[in-house]
PyMOL CGO cylinders between C-alpha atoms (Angstrom):
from pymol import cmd
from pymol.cgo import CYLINDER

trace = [
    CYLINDER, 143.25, 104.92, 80.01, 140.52, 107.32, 79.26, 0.3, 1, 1, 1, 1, 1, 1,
    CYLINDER, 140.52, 107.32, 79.26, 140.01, 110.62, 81.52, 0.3, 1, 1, 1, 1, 1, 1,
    CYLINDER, 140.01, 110.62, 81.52, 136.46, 109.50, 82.57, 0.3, 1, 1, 1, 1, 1, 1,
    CYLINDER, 136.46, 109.50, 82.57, 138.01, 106.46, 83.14, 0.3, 1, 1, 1, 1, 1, 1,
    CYLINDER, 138.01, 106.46, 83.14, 140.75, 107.30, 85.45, 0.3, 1, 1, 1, 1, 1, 1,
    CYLINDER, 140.75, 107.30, 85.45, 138.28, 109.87, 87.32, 0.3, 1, 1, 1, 1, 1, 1,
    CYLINDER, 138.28, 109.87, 87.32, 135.68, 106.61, 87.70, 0.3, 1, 1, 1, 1, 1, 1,
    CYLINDER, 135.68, 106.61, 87.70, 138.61, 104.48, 89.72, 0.3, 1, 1, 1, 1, 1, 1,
    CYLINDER, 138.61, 104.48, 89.72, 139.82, 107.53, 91.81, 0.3, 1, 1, 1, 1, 1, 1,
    CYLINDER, 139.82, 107.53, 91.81, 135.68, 107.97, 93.04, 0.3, 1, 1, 1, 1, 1, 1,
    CYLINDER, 135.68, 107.97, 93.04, 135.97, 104.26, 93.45, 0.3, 1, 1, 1, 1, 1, 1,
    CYLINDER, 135.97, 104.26, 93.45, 139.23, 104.19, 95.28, 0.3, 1, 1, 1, 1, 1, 1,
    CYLINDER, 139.23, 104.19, 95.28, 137.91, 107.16, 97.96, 0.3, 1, 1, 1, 1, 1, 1,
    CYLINDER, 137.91, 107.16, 97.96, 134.44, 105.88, 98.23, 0.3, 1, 1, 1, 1, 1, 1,
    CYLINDER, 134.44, 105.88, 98.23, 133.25, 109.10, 96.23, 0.3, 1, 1, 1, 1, 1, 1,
    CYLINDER, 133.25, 109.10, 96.23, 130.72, 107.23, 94.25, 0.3, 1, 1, 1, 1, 1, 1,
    CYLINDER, 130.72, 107.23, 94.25, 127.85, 109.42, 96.17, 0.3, 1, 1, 1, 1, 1, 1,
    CYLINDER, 127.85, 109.42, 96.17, 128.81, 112.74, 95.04, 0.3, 1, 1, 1, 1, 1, 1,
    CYLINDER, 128.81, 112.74, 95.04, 128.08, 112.02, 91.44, 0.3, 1, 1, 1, 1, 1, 1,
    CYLINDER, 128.08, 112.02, 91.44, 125.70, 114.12, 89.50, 0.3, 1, 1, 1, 1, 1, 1,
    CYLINDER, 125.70, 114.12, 89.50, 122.33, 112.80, 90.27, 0.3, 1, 1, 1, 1, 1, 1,
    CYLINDER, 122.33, 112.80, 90.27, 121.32, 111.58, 86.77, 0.3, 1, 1, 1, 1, 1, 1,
    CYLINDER, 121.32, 111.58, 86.77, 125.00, 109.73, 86.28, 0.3, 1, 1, 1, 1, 1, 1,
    CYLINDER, 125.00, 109.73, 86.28, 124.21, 108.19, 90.23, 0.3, 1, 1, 1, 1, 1, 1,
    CYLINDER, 124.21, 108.19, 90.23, 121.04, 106.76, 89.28, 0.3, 1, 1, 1, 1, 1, 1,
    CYLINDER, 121.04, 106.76, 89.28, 122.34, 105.37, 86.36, 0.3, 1, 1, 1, 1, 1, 1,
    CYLINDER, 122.34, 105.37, 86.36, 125.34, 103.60, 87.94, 0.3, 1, 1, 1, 1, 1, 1,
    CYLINDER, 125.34, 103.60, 87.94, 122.93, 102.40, 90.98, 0.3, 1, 1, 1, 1, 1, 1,
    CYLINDER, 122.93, 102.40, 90.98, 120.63, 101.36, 88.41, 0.3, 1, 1, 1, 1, 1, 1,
    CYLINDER, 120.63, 101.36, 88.41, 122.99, 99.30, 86.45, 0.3, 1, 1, 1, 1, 1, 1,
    CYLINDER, 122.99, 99.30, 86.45, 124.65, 97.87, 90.04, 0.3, 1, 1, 1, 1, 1, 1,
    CYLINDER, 124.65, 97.87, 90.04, 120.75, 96.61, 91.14, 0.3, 1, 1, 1, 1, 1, 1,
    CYLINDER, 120.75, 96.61, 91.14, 120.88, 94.59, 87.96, 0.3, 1, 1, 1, 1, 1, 1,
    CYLINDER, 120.88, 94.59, 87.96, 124.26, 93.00, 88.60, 0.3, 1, 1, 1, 1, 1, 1,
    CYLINDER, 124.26, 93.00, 88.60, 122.62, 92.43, 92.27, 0.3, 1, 1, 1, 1, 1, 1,
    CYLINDER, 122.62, 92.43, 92.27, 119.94, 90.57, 90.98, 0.3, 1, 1, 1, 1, 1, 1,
    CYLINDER, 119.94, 90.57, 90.98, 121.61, 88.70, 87.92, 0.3, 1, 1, 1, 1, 1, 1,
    CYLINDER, 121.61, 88.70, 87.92, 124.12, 87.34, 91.02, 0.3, 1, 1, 1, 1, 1, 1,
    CYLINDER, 124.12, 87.34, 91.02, 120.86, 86.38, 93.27, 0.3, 1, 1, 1, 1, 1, 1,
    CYLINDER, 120.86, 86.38, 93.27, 119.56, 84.76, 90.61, 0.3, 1, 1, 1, 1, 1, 1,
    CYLINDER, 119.56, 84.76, 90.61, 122.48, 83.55, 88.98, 0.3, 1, 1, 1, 1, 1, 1,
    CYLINDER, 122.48, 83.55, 88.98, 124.00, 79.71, 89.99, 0.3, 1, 1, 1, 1, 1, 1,
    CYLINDER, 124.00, 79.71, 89.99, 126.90, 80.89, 93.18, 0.3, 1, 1, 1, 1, 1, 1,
    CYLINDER, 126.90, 80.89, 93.18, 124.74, 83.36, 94.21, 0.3, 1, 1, 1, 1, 1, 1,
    CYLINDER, 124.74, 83.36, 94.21, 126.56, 83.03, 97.88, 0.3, 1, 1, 1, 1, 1, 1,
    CYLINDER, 126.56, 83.03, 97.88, 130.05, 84.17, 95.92, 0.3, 1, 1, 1, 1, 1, 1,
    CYLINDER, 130.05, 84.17, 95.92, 128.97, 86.09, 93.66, 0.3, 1, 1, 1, 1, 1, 1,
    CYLINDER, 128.97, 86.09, 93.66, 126.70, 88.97, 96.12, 0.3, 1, 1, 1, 1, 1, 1,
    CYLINDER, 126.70, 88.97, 96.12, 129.31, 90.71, 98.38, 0.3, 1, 1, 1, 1, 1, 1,
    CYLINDER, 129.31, 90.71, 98.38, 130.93, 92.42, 95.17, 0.3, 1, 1, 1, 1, 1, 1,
    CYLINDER, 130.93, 92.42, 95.17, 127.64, 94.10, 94.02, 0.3, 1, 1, 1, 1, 1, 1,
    CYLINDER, 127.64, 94.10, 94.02, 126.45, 94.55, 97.27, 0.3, 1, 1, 1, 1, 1, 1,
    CYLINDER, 126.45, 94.55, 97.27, 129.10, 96.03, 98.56, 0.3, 1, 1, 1, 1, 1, 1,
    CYLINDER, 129.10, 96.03, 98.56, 129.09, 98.54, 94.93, 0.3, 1, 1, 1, 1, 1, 1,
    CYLINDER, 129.09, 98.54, 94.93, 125.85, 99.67, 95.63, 0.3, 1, 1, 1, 1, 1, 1,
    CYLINDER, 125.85, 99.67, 95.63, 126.55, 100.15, 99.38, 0.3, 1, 1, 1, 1, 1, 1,
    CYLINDER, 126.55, 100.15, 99.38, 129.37, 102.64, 97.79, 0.3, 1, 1, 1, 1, 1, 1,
    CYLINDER, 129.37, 102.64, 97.79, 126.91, 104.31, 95.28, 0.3, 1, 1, 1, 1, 1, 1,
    CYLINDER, 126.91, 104.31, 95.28, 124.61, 104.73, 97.98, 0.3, 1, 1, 1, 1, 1, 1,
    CYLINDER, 124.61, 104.73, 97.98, 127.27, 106.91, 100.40, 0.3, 1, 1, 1, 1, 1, 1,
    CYLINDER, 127.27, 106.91, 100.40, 126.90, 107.41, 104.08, 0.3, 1, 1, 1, 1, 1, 1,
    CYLINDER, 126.90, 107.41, 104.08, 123.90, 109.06, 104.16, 0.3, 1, 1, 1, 1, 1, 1,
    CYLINDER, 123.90, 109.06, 104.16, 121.54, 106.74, 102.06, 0.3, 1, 1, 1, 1, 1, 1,
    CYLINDER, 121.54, 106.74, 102.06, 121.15, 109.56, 98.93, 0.3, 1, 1, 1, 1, 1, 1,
    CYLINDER, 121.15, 109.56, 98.93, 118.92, 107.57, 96.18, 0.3, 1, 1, 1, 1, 1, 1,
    CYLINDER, 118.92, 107.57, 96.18, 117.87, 108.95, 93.38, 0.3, 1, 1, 1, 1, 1, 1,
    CYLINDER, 117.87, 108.95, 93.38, 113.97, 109.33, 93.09, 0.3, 1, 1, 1, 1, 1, 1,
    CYLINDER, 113.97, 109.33, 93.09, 114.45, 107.91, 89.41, 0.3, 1, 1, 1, 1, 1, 1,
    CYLINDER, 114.45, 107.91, 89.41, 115.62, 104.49, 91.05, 0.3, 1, 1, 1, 1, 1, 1,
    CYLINDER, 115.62, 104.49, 91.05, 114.15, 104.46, 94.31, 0.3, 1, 1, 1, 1, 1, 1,
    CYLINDER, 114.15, 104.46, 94.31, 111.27, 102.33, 93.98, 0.3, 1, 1, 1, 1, 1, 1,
    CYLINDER, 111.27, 102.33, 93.98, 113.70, 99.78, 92.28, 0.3, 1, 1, 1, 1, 1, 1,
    CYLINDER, 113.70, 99.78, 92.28, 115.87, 100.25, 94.88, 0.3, 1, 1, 1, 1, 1, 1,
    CYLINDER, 115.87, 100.25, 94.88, 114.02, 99.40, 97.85, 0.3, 1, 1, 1, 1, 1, 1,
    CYLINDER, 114.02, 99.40, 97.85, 112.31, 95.90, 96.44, 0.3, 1, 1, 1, 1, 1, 1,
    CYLINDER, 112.31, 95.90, 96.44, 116.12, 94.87, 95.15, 0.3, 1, 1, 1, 1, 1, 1,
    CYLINDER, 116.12, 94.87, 95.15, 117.52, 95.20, 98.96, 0.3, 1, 1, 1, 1, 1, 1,
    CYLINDER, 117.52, 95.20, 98.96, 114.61, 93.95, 99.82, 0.3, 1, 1, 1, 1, 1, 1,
    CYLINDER, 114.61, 93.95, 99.82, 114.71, 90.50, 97.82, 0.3, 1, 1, 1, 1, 1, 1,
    CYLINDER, 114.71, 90.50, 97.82, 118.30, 89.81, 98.02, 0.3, 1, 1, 1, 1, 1, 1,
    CYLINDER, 118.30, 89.81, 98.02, 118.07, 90.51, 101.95, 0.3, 1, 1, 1, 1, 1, 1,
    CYLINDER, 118.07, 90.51, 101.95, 115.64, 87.85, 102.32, 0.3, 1, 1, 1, 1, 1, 1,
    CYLINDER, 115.64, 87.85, 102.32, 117.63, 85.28, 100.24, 0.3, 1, 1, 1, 1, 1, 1,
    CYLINDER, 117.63, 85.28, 100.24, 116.17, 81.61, 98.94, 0.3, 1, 1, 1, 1, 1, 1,
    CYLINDER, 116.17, 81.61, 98.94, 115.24, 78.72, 100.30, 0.3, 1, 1, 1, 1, 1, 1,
    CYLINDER, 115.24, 78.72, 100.30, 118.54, 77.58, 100.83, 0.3, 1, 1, 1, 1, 1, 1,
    CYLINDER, 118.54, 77.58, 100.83, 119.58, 80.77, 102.30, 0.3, 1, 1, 1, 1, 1, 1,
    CYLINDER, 119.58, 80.77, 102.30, 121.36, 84.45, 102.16, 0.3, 1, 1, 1, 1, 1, 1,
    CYLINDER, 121.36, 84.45, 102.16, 124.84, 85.40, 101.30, 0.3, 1, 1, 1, 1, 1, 1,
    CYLINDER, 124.84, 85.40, 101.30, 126.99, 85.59, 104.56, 0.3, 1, 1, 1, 1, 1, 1,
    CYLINDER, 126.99, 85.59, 104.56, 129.15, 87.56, 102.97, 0.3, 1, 1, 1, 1, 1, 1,
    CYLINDER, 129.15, 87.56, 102.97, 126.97, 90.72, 101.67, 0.3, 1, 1, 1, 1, 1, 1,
    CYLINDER, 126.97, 90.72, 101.67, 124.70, 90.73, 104.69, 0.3, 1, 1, 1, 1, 1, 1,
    CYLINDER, 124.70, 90.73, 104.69, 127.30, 93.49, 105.92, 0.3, 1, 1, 1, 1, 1, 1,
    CYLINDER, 127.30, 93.49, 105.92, 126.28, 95.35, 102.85, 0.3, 1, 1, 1, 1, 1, 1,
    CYLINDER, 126.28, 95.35, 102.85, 122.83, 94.89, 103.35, 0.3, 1, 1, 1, 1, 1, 1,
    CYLINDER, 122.83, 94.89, 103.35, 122.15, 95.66, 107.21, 0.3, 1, 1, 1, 1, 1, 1,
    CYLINDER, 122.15, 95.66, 107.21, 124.34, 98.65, 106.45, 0.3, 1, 1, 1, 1, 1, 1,
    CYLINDER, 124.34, 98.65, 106.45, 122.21, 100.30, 103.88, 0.3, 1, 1, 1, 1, 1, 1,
    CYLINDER, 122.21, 100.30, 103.88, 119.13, 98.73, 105.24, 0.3, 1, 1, 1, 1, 1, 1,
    CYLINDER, 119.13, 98.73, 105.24, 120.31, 101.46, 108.41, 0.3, 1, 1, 1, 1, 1, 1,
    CYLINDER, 120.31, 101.46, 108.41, 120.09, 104.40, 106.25, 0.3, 1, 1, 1, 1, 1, 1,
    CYLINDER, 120.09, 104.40, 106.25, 116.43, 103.83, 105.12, 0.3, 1, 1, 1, 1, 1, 1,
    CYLINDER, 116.43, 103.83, 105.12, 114.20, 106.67, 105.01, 0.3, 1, 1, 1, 1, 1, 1,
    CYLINDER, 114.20, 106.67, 105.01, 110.74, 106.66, 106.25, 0.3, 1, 1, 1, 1, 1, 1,
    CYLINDER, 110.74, 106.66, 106.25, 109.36, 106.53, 103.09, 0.3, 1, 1, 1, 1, 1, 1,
    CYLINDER, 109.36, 106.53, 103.09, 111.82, 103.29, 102.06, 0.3, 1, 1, 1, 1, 1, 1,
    CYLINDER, 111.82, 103.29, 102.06, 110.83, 101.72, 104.87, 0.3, 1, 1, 1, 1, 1, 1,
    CYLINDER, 110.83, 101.72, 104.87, 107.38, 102.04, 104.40, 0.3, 1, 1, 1, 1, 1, 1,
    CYLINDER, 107.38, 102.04, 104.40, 108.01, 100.71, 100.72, 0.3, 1, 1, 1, 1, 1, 1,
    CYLINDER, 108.01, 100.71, 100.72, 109.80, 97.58, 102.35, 0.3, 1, 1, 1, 1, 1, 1,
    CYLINDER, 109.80, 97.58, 102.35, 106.84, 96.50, 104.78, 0.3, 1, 1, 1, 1, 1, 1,
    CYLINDER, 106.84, 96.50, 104.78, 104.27, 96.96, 101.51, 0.3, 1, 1, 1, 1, 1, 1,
    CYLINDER, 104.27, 96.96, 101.51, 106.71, 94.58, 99.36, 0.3, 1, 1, 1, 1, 1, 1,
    CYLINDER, 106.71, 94.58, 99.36, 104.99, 91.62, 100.17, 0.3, 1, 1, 1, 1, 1, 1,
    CYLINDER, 104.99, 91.62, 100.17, 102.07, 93.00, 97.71, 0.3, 1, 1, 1, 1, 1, 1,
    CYLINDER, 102.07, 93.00, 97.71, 105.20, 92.48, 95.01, 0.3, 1, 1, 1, 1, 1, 1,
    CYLINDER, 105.20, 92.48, 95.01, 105.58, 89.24, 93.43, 0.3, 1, 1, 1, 1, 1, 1,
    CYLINDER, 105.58, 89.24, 93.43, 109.33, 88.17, 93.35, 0.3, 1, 1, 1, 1, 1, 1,
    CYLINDER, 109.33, 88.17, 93.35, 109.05, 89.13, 96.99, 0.3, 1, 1, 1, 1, 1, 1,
    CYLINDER, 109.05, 89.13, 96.99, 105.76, 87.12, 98.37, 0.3, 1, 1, 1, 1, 1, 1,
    CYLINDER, 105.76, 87.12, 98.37, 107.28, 83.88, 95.87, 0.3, 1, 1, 1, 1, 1, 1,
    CYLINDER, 107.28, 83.88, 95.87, 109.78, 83.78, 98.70, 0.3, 1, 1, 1, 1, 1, 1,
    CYLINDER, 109.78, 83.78, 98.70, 108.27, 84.11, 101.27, 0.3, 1, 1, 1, 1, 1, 1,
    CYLINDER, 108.27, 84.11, 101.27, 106.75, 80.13, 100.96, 0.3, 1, 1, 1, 1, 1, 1,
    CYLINDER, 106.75, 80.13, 100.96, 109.95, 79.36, 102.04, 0.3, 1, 1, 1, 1, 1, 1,
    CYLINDER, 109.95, 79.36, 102.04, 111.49, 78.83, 106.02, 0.3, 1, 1, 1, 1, 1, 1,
    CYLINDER, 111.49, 78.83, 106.02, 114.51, 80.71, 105.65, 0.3, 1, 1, 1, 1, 1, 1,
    CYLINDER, 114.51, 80.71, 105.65, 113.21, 83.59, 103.83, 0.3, 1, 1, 1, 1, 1, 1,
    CYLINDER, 113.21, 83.59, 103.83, 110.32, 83.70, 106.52, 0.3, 1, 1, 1, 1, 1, 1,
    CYLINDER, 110.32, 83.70, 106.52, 112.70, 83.97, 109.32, 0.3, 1, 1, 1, 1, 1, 1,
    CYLINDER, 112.70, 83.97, 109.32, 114.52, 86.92, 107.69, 0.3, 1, 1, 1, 1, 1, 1,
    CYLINDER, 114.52, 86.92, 107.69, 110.99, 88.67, 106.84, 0.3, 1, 1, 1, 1, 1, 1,
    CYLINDER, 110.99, 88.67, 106.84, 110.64, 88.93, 110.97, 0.3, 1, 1, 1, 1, 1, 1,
    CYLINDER, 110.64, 88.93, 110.97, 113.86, 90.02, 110.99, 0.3, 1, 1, 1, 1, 1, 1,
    CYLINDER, 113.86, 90.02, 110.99, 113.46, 92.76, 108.41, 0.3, 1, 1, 1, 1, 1, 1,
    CYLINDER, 113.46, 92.76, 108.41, 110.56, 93.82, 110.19, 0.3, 1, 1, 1, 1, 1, 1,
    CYLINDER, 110.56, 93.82, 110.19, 112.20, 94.58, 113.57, 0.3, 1, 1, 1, 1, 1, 1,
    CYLINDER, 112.20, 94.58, 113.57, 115.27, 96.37, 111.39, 0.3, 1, 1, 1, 1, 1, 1,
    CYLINDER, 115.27, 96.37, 111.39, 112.07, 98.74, 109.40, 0.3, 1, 1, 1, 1, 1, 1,
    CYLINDER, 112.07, 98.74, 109.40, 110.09, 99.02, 112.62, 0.3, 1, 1, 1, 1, 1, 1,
    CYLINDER, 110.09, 99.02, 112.62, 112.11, 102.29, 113.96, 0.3, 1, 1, 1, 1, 1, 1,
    CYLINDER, 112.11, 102.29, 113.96, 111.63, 104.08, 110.81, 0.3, 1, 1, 1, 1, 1, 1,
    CYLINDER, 111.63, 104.08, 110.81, 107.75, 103.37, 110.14, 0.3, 1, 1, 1, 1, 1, 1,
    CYLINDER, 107.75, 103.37, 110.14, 106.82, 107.01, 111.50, 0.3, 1, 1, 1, 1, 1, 1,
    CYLINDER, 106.82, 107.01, 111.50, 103.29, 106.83, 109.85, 0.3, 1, 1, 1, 1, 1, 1,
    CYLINDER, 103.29, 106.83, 109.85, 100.33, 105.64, 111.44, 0.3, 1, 1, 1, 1, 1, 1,
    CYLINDER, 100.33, 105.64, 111.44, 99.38, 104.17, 108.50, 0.3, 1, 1, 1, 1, 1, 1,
    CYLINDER, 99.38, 104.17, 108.50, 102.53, 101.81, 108.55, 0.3, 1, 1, 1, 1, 1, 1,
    CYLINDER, 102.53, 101.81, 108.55, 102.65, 101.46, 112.20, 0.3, 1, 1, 1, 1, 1, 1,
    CYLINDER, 102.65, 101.46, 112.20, 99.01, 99.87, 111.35, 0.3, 1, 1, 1, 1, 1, 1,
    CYLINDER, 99.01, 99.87, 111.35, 100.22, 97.68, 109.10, 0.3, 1, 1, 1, 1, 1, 1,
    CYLINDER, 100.22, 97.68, 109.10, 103.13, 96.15, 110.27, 0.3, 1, 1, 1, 1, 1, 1,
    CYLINDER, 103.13, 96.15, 110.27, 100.54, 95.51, 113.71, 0.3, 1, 1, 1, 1, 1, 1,
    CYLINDER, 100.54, 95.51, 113.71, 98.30, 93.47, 111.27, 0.3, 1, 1, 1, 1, 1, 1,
    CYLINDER, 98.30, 93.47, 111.27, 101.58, 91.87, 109.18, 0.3, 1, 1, 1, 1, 1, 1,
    CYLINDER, 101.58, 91.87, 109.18, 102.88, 90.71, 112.76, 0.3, 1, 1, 1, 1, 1, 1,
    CYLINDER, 102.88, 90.71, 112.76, 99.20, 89.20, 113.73, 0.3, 1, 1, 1, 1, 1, 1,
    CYLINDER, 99.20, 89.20, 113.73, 98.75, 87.59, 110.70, 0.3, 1, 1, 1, 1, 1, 1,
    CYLINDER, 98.75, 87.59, 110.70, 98.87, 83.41, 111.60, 0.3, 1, 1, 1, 1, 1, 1,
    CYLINDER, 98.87, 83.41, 111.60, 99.46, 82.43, 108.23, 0.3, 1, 1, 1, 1, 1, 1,
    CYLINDER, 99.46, 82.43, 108.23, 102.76, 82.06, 106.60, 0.3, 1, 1, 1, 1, 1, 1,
    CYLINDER, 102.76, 82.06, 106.60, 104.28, 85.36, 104.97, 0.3, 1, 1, 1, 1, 1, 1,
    CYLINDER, 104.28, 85.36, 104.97, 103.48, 84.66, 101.21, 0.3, 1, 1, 1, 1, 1, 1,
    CYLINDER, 103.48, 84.66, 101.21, 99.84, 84.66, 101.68, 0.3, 1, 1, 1, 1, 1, 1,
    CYLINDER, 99.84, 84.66, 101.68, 99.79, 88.14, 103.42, 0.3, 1, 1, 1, 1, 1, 1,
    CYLINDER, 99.79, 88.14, 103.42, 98.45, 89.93, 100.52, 0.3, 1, 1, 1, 1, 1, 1,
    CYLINDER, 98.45, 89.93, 100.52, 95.37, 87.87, 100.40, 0.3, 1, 1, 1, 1, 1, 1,
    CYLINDER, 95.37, 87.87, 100.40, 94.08, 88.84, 103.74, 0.3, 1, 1, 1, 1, 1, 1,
    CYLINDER, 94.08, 88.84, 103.74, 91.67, 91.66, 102.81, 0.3, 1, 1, 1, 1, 1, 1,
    CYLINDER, 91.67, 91.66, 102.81, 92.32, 93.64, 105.89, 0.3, 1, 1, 1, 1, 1, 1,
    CYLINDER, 92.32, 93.64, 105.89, 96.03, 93.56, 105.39, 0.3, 1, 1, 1, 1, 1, 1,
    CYLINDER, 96.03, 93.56, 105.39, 95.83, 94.40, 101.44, 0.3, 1, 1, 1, 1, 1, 1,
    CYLINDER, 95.83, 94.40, 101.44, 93.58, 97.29, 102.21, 0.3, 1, 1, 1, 1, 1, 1,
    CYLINDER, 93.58, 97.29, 102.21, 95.74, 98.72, 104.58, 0.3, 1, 1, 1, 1, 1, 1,
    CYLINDER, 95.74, 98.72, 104.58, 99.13, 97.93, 102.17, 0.3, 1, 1, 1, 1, 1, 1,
    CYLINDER, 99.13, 97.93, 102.17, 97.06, 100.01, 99.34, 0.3, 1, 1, 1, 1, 1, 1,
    CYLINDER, 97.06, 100.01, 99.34, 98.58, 103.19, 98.45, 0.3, 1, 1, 1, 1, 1, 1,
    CYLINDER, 98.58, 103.19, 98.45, 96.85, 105.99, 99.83, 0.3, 1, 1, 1, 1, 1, 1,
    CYLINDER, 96.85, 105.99, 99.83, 95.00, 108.96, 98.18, 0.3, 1, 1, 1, 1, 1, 1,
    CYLINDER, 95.00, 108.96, 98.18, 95.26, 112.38, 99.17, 0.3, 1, 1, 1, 1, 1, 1,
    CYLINDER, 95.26, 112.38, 99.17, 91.47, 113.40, 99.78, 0.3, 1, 1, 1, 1, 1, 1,
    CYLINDER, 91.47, 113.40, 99.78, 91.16, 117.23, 98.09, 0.3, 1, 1, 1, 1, 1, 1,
    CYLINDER, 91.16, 117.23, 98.09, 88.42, 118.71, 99.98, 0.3, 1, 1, 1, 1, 1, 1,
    CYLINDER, 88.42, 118.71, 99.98, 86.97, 121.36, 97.83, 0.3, 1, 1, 1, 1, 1, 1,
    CYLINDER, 86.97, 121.36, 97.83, 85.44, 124.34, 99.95, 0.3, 1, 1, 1, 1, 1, 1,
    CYLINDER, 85.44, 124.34, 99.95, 82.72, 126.41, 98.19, 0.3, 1, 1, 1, 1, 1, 1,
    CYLINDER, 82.72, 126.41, 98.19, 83.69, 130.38, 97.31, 0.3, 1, 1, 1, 1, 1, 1,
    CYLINDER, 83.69, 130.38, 97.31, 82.43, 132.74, 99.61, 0.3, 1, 1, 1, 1, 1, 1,
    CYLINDER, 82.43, 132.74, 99.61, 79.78, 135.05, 97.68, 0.3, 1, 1, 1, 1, 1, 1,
]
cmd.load_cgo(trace, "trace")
C-alpha cells in the first residue's frame, strides 16, 4: 500500500477529509458530486446514494468549507439529489443531505432558491414528489436568505400559483432570480 494511500484511509477513518489542501479538497469533492449524480441518475438510485452522500458530507467537514472552485457545482448537486424523482428521494442519504444542507452559507442558499432558473433542476420540478420537497427546501434555506434581494424572491417563489417548474417563466420572478450588477457610480474630479 502506497504512502498517499495509507494517509487517504487514516483522513477517511478520522473524518479528516476537510483539512485537505484546498486544491486536493476540491478535487476529491469534485470527483464525489459526480459519483452523486452518476448514483441519482443511475438504475438503484435509492441504494446506491447514502455512500456518496455520506463521502461528500465527510469532504465537506463540520463547518461546511467548499472550495470556491466547486461551489457553484456544489450547491445545484445537493440541490437535485435533495429533491429526488418522481418516484421519490433516497431515505437513506437524506441524513447526509439535511446535514450539509444545515451548514449552507448565505451565499449557497441564495444559489439554492435561484436553481429553479437551472434546467436539471426545474425538469423536476413537473413532478409531485419533487414539488413537495421544493417547499420543504425552501423552509430549510429560508433562515439563511439574509439579503433583501432573496428574501424578495423566495416571497414571490412562495406566491407563485403555478406548479414549481414553470417558475422561471414568470417575468417578475426571473427578473428578480437574475444575478445582480454592482452599479459603479463614477463621481466627477474635483477641479
Amino acid at each position: 500500500m502506497s504512502i498517499a494511500r495509507a494517509a487517504k484511509e487514516l483522513l477517511n477513518l478520522v473524518d479528516g477529509g476537510a483539512y485537505l489542501p484546498e486544491n486536493e479538497r476540491a478535487a476529491e469533492i469534485d470527483g464525489v458530486l459526480d459519483d452523486l449524480l452518476a448514483a441519482h441518475h443511475g438504475y438503484n438510485n435509492f441504494h446506491t446514494e447514502p455512500a456518496p452522500a455520506r463521502s461528500l458530507a465527510v469532504l465537506v467537514g463540520q463547518y461546511g468549507n467548499v472550495p470556491d472552485a466547486v461551489e457553484g457545482k456544489y450547491v445545484l448537486t445537493l440541490a437535485e439529489v435533495f429533491l429526488g424523482n418522481e418516484w421519490g428521494v433516497s431515505n437513506a442519504a437524506v441524513p447526509s443531505y439535511d446535514k450539509l444542507f444545515g451548514k449552507l452559507t448565505s451565499s449557497q442558499a441564495s444559489r439554492v432558491l435561484r436553481s429553479f432558473t437551472e434546467t436539471a433542476i426545474s425538469a423536476k420540478l413537473w413532478s409531485s414528489k419533487p414539488q413537495a420537497r421544493w417547499k420543504k427546501l425552501l423552509d430549510i434555506i429560508e433562515p439563511k436568505l439574509t439579503a433583501r434581494s432573496d428574501r424578495e424572491l423566495l416571497e414571490a417563489v412562495r406566491a407563485f400559483t403555478g406548479t414549481p417548474d414553470k417558475l422561471a417563466n414568470d417575468t417578475k420572478i426571473a427578473r428578480l432570480a437574475a444575478p445582480r450588477t454592482r452599479r459603479v457610480v463614477r463621481r466627477p474630479k474635483k477641479k
